[in-house]
C-alpha positions in Angstrom: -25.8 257.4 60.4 -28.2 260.1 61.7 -28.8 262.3 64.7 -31.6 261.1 66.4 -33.5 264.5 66.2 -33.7 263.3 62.4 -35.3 260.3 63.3 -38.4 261.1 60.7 -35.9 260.7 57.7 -36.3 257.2 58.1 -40.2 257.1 57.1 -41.3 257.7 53.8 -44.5 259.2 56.2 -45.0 260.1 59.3 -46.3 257.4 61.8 -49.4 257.6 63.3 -47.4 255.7 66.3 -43.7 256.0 66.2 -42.3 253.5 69.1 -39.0 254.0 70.5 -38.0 250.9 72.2 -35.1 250.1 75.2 -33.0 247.2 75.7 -33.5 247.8 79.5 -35.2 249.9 81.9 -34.3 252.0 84.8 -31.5 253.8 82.5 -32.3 257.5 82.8 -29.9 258.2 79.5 -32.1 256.4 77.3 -35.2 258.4 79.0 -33.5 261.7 78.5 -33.0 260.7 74.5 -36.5 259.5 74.7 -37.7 263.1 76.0 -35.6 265.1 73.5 -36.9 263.8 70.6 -40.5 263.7 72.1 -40.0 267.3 72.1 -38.7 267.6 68.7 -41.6 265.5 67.6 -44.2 267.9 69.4 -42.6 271.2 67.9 -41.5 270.0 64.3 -43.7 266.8 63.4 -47.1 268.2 65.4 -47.1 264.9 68.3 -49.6 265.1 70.9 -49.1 262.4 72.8 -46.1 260.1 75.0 -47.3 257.2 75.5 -45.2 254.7 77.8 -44.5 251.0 79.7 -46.6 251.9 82.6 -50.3 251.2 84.5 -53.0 252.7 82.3 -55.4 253.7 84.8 -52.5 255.4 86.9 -51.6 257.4 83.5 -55.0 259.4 84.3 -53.8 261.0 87.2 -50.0 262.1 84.9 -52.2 263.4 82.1 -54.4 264.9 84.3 -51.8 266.9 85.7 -49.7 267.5 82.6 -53.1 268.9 81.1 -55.3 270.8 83.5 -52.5 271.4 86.4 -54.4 269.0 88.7 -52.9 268.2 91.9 -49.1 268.4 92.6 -46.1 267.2 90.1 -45.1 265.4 93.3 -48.6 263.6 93.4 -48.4 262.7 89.4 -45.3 260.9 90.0 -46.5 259.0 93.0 -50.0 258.1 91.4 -49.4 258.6 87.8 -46.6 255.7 87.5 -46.3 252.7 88.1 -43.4 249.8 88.4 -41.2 252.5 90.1 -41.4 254.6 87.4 -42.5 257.9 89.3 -38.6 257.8 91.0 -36.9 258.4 87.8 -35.5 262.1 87.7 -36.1 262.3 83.9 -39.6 261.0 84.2 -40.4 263.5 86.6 -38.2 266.1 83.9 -41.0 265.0 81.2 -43.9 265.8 83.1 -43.0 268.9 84.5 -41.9 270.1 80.4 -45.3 268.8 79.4 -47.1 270.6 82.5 -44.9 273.9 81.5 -45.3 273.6 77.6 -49.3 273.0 78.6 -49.7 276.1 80.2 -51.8 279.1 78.7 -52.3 276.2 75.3 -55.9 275.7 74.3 -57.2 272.4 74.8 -56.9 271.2 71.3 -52.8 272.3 71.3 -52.1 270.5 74.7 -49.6 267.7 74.8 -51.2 264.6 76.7 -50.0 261.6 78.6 -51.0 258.0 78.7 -49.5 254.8 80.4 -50.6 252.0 77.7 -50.3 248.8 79.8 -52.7 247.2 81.6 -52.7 247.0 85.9 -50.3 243.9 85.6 -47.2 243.2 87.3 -44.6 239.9 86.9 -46.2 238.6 90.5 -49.6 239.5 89.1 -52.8 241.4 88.4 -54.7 244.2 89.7 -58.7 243.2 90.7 -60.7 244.9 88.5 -62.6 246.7 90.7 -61.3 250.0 90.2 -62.2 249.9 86.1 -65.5 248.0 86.7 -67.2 250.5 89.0 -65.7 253.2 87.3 -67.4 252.1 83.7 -70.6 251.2 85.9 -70.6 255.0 87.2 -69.8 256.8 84.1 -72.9 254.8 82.3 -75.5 255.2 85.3 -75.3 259.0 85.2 -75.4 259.2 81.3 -78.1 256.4 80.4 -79.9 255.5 83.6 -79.4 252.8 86.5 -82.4 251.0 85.1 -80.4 250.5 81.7 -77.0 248.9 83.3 -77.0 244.8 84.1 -76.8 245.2 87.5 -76.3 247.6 89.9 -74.1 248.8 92.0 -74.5 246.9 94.6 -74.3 243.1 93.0 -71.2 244.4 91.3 -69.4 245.1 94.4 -71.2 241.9 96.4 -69.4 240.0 93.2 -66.1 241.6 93.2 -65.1 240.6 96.8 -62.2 241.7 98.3 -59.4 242.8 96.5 -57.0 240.5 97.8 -58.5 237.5 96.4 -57.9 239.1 93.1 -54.2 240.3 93.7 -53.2 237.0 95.5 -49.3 236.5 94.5 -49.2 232.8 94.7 -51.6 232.8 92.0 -48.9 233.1 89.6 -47.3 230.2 90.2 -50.6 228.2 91.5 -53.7 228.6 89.4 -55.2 227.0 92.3 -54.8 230.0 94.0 -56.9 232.5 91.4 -60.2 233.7 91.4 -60.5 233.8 87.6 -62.5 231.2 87.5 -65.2 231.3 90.2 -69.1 231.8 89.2 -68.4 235.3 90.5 -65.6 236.0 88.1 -67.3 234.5 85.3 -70.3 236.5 86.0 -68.5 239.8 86.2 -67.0 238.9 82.3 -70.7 239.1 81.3 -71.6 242.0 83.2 -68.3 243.9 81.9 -69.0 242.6 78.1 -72.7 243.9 78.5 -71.5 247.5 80.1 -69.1 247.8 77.3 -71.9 247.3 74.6 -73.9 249.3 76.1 -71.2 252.1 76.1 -70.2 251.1 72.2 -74.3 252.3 71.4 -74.1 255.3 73.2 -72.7 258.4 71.3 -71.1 260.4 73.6 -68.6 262.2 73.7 -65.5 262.5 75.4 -65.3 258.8 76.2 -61.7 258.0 76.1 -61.5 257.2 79.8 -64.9 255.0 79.4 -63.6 253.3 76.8 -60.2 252.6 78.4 -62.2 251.3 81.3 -63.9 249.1 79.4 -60.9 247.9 77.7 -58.8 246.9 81.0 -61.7 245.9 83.2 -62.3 243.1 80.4 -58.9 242.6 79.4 -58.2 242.3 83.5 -60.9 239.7 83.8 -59.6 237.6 80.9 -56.1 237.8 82.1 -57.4 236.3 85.6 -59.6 234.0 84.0 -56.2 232.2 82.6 -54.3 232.9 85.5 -56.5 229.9 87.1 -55.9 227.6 84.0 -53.6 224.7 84.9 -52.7 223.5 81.3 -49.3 224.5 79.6 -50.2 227.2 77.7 -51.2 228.9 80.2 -48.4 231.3 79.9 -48.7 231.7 76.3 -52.5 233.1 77.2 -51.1 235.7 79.7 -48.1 236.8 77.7 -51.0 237.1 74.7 -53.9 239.0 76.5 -51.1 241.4 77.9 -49.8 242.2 74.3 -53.6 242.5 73.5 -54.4 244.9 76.2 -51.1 247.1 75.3 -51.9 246.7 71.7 -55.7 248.1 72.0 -54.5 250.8 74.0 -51.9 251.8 71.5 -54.5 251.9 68.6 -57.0 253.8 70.6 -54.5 256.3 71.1 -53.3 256.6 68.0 -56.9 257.4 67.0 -56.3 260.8 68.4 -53.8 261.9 66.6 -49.8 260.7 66.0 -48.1 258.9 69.3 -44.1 258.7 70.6 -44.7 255.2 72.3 -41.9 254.0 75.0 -41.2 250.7 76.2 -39.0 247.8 76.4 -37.9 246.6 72.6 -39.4 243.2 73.1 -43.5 245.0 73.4 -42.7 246.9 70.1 -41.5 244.1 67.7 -43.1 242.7 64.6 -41.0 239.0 65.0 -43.2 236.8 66.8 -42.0 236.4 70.7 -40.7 233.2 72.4 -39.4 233.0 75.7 -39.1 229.8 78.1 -40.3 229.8 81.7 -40.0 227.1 83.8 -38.7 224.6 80.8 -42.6 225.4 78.7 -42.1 227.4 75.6 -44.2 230.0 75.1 -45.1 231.8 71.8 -46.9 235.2 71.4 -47.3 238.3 69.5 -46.2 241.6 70.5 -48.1 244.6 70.8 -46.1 246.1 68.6 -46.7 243.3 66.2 -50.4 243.5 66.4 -50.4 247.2 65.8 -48.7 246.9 62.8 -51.4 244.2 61.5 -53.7 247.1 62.2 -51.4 250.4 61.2 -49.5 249.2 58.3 -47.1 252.1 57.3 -48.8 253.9 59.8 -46.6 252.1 62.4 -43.1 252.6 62.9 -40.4 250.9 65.0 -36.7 251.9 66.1 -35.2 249.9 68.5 -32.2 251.1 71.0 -29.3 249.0 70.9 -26.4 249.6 74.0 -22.8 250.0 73.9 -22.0 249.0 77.7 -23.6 249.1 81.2 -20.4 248.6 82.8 -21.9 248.8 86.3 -23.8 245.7 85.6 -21.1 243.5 83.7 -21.6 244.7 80.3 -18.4 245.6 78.7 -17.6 246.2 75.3 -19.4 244.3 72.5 -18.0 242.0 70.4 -17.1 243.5 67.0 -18.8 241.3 65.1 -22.4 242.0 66.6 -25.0 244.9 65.8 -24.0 246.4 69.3 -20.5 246.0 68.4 -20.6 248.0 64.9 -22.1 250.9 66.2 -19.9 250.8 69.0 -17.0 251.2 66.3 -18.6 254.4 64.9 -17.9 257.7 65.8 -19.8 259.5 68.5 -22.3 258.6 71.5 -26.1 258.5 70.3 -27.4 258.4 67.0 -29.7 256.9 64.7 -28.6 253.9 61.7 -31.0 252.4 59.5 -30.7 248.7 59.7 -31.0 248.1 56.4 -27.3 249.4 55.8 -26.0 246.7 58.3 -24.3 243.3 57.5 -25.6 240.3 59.0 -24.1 239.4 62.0 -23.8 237.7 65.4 -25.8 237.8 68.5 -24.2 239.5 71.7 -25.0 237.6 74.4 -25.5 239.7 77.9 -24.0 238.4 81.3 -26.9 240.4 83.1 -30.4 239.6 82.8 -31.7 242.9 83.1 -30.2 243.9 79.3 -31.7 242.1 75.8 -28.8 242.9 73.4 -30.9 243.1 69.5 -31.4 239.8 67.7 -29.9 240.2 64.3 -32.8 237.8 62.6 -34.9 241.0 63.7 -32.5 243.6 61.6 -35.4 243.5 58.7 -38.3 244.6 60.7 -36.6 247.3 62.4 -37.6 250.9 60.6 -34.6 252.2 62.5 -31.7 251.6 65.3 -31.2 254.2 68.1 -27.6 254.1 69.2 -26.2 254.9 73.2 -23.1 254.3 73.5 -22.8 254.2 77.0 -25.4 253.9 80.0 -23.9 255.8 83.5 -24.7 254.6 86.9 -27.2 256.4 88.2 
């Protein structure tokens, strides 16, 4: 048993990602650990980056701010988040210490920001509009209209209104999605074509080209299966999200070492099964594919929870990981799993909270420890 600001005992070297993950979100407790040791990280293990559970492209906007003092802190959290994610106090804490800690830095010292998932929420997916011009625009001012597969023009005449694309009942009806019209299908070629086209020209200062590239093709693919009727058409979804995350963890990593935030489940190497509407439905993590790619250059701790009384969750069994730690002296700290027994698997009353699996106790690098989670 460690404090967690000594986290980085636990790697034989540091990771080029480090991911912290949560057992459920909207708790500003685990937030505030997850900023104190982001700070630690940035002044004792040379971090540059927070990466977190939230819309990519929005991210801009919060590193924008966070770097260059663009716009308002009040505008970063309304445009820089998404999922409700701006509303969080200690959200709005770690962007105004990154803004502050920014200020008077040269460029190269700065601490940035990035939201790693792609424009998706649990009713559904952005339109890819907002990525796909964007990449269009970037490559007609550096290589030429004449170069690009189409113009502007047939790219918005193809794209069609947005609402087609952000339909809700496509979730649940595939009938309902564009993913599959000739338009959509088109627009995959177009958006693989701008992408090559970007890969052979070497500029620099692409990152945001690059990310565009990356979510408007990952956006098309993820509409493409929203219109598929077969069963695994939730395995496809749950997959190409993981994908998107993953590539947008790696490229971030390529910058320099990452604190990554997000709900346990993104972040771990087991394989990931869930069952929605009686299917099964198997998939790798992001976190799991960024391992493939990282090696030891990934690391992993997972948060495990005490209670969350205001939602039901009392106490832990004594014989589960949540109940051990529970039985230890003091309120937030740092285990490594491989000094734990095996043992059972707390089961939750609220669906909101994933207690830790104990078949997952050997892939974990590490096990953050709250003891308790307020009301807000």
């Amino acid at each position: 048993m460690t404090a967690l600001n000594d986290v980085m005992d636990l790697f034989p070297v540091r990771p080029r990602l480090l991911a912290l993950g949560e057992p459920t979100h909207g708790a500003d407790v685990l937030l505030e650990l997850r900023n104190d040791l982001f700070r630690r990280l940035v002044e004792r293990e040379g971090y540059r980056t927070i990466a977190i559970e939230s819309d990519c492209l929005m991210g801009l906007v919060a590193d924008e701010y966070v770097t260059s003092g663009t716009g308002t802190l009040d505008a970063a959290m309304e445009r820089g988040f998404s999922h409700g994610f701006g509303a969080s106090a200690a959200n709005r804490e770690l962007v105004r210490w990154m803004r502050a800690y920014n200020d008077s830095r040269p460029e190269a010292e700065r601490v940035r920001f990035a939201g790693f998932d792609g424009p998706l929420e649990i009713t559904g997916a952005a339109s890819p509009r907002e990525a796909l011009t964007a990449l269009h625009g970037y490559l007609a001012d550096r290589v030429g209209a004449e170069r690009l597969p189409c113009t502007a023009e047939t790219l918005d005449r193809l794209l069609g209104a947005d609402d087609g694309w952000t339909e809700p009942a496509a979730m649940m009806d595939p009938a309902r999605s564009v993913g599959r019209t000739a338009a959509a299908r088109e627009l995959r070629l177009i958006a693989d074509d701008l992408v090559a086209l970007l890969d052979a020209f070497p500029a620099q200062n692409r990152e945001p080209a690059r990310l565009y590239g990356r979510t408007a093709t990952g956006l098309l693919r993820y509409h493409f299966w929203m219109a598929d009727a077969s069963p695994g058409r939730m395995e496809w979804l749950l997959s190409v999200r993981a994908s998107m995350m993953a590539a947008n963890l790696l490229a971030l990593a390529e910058r320099g070492p990452v604190l990554a935030f997000a709900h346990n489940g993104h972040f771990q190497r087991d394989r990931s099964e869930v069952r929605m509407g009686g299917v099964p439905a198997r998939w790798w993590s992001a976190g799991a594919i960024v391992d493939a790619r990282l090696g030891d250059g990934y690391g992993f701790v997972a948060t495990a929870l005490g209670t969350i009384r205001h939602h039901g969750v009392q106490e832990p069994p004594p014989d589960t990981i949540e109940g051990l730690l529970y039985a230890l002296p003091g309120d937030r700290y740092v285990v490594d799993p491989r000094e734990l027994a095996p043992l059972a698997h707390r089961r939750s009353p609220w669906f909101g909270y994933a207690p830790l699996d104990p078949a997952h106790l050997p892939n974990y690098d590490g096990i953050a420890f709250v003891r308790d989670v307020p009301e807000a």
